[in-house]
ChimeraX commands (.cxc) that place a marker at each C-alpha (Angstrom):
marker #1 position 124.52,94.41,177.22 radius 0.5
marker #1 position 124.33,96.71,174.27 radius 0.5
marker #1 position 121.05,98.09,173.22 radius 0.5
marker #1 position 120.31,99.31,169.93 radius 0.5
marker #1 position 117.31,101.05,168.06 radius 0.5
marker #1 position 116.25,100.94,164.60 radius 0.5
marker #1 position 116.30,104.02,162.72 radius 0.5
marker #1 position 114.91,105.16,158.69 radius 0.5
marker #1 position 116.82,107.11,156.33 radius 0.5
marker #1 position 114.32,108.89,154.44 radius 0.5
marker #1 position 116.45,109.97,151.13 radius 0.5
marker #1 position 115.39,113.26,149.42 radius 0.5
marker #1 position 116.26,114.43,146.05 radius 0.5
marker #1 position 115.47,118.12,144.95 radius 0.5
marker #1 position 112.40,117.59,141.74 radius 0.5
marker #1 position 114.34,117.73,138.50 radius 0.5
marker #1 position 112.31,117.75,135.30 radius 0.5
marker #1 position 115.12,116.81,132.97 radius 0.5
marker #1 position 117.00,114.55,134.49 radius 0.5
marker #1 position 119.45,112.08,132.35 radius 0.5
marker #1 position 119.31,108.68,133.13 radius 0.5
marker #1 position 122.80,107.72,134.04 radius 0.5
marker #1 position 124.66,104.99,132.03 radius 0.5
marker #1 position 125.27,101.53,132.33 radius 0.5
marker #1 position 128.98,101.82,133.76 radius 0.5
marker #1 position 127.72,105.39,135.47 radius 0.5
marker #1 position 125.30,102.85,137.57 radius 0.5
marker #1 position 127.73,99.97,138.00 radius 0.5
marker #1 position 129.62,102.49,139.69 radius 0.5
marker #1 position 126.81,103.79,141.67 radius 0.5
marker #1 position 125.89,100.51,142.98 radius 0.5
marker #1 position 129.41,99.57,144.03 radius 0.5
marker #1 position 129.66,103.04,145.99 radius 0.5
marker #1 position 126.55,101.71,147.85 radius 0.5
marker #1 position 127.68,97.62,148.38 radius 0.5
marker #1 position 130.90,99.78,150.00 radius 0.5
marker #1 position 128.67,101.21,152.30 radius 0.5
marker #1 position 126.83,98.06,153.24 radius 0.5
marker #1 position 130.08,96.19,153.74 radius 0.5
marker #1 position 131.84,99.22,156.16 radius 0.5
marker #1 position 128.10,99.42,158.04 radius 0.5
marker #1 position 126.92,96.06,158.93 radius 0.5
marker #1 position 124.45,98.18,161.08 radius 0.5
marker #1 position 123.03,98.85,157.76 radius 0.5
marker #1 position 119.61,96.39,158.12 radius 0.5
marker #1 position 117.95,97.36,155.38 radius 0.5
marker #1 position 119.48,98.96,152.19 radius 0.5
marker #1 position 115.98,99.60,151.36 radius 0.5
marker #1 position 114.91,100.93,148.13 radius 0.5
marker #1 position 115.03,103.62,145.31 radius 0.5
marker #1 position 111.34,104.96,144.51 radius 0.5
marker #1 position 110.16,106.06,141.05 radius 0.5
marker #1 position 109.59,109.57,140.86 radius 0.5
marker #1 position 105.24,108.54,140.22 radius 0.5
marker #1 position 103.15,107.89,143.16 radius 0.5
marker #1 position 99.88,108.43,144.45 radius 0.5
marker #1 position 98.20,110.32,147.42 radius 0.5
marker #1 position 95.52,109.62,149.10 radius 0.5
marker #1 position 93.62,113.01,151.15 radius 0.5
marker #1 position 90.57,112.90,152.80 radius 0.5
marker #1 position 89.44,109.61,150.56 radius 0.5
marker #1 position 90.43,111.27,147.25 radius 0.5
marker #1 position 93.09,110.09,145.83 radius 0.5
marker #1 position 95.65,112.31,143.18 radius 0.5
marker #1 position 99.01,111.71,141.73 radius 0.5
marker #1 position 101.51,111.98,143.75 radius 0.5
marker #1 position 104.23,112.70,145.12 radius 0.5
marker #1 position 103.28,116.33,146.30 radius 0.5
marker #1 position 103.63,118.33,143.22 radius 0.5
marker #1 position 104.22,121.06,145.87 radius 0.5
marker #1 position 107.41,120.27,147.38 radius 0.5
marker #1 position 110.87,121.41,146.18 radius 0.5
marker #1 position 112.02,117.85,147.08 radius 0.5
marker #1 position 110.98,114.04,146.63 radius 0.5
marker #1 position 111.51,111.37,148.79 radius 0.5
marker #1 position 114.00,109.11,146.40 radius 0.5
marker #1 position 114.46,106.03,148.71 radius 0.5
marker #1 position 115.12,104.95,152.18 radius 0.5
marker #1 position 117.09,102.17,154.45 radius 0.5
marker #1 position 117.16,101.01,157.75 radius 0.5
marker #1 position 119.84,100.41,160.20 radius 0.5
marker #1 position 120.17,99.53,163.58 radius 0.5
marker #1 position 122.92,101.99,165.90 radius 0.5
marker #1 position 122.88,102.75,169.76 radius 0.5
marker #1 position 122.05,106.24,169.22 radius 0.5
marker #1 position 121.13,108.92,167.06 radius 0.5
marker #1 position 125.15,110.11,166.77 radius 0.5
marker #1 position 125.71,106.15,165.73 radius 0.5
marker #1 position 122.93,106.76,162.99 radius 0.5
marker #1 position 123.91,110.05,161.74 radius 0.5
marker #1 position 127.61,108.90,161.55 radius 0.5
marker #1 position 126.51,105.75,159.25 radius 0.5
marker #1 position 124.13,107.92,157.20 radius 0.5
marker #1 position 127.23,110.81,156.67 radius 0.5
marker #1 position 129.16,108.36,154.62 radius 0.5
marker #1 position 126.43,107.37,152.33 radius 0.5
marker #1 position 126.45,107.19,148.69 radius 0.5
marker #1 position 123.28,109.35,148.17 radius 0.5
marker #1 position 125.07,112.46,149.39 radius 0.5
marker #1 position 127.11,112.51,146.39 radius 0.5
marker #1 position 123.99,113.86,144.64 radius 0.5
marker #1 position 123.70,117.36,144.43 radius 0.5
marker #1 position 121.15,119.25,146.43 radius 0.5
marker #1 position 120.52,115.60,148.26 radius 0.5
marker #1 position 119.56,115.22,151.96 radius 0.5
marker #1 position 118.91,112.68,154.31 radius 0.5
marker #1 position 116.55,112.96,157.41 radius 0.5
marker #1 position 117.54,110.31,160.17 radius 0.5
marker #1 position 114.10,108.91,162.51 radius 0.5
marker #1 position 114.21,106.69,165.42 radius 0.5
marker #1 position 111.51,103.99,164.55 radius 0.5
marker #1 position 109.32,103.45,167.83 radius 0.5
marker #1 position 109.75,99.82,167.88 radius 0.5
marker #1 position 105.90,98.68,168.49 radius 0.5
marker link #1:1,2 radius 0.2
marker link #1:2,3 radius 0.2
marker link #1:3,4 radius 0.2
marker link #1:4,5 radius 0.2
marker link #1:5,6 radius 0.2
marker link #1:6,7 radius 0.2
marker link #1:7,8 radius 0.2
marker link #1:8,9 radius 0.2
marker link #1:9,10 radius 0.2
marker link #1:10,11 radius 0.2
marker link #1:11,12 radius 0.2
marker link #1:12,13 radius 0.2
marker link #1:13,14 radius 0.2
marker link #1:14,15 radius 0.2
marker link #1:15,16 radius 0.2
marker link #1:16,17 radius 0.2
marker link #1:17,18 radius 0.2
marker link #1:18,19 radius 0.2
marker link #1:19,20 radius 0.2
marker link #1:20,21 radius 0.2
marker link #1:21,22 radius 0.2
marker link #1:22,23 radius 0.2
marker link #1:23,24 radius 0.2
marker link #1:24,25 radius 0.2
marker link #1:25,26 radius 0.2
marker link #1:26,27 radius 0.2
marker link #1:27,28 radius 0.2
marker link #1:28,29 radius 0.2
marker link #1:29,30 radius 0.2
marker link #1:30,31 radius 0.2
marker link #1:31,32 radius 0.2
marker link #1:32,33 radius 0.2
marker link #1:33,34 radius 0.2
marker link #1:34,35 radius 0.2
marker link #1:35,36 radius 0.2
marker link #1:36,37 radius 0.2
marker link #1:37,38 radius 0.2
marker link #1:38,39 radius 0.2
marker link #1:39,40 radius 0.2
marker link #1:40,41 radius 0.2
marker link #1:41,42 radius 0.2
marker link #1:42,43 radius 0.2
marker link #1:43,44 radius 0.2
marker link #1:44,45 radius 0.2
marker link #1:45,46 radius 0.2
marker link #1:46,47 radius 0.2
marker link #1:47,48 radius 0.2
marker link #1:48,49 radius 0.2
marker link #1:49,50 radius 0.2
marker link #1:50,51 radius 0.2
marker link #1:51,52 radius 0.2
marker link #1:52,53 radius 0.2
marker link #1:53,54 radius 0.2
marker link #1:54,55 radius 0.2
marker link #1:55,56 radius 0.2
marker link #1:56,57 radius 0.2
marker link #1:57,58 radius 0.2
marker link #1:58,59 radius 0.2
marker link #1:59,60 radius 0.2
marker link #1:60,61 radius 0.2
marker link #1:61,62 radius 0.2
marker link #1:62,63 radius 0.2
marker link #1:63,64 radius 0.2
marker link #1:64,65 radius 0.2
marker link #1:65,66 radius 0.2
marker link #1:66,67 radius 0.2
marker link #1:67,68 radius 0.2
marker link #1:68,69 radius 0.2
marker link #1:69,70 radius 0.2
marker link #1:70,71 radius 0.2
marker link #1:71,72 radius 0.2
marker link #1:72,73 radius 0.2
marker link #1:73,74 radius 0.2
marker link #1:74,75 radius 0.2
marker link #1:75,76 radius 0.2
marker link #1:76,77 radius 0.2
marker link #1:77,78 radius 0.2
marker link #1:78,79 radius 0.2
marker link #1:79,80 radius 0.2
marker link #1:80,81 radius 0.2
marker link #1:81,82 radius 0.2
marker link #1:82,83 radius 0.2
marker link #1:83,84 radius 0.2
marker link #1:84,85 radius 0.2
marker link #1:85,86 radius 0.2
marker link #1:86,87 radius 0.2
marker link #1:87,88 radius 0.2
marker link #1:88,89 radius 0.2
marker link #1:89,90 radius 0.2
marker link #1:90,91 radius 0.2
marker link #1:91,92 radius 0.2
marker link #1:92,93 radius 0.2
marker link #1:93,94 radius 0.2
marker link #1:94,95 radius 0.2
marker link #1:95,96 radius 0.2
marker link #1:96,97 radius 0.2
marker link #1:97,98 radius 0.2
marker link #1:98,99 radius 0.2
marker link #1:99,100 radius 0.2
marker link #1:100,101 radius 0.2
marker link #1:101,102 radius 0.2
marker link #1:102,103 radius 0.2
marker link #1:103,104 radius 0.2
marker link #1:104,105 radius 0.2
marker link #1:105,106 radius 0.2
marker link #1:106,107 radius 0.2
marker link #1:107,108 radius 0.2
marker link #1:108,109 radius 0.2
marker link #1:109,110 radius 0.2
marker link #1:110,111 radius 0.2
marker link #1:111,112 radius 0.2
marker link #1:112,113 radius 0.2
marker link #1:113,114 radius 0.2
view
């Protein structure tokens, strides 16, 4: 028997102030680069989500906008899948669609399955 762990992409964009929203047929194509993905990686759980650029932050009970106005990067999005190991993980998370982006990265974590 097979065992298998659950493990986040965390998707991070470098902060860009002027950024062009892309065009209709620029994100039809987009979104058919990532249903590709999904249909070579049924390991792929959870396709997850983009996330808007706003937020907020909660420190010590105060709470500011967010994300960290700090940080050269933003988290953009995030999925889920499920591979034996970390090399099964990394080698689904090399061939997706968000690394097309310039200056993109994506940090692979084993969930701890509580």
């Amino acid at each position: 028997m097979t065992t298998t762990t659950k493990f986040l992409l965390v998707y991070r964009n470098p902060v860009q102030t002027q950024r062009t929203p892309p065009s209709a047929a620029e994100m039809q194509a987009m979104l058919a680069q990532w249903q590709e993905w999904k249909t070579k990686f049924p390991a792929i759980l959870d396709m997850g989500d983009a996330l808007l650029p706003t937020g907020r932050a909660i420190r010590a009970g105060v709470v500011t906008d967010g994300p960290t106005v700090e940080s050269k990067e933003i988290v953009s999005g995030y999925s889920i899948v499920q591979a034996a190991d970390y090399d099964a993980a990394l080698a689904i998370a090399k061939a997706c669609p968000i690394l097309f982006m310039p200056g993109a990265t994506i940090e692979v974590r084993q969930l701890a399955g509580y």
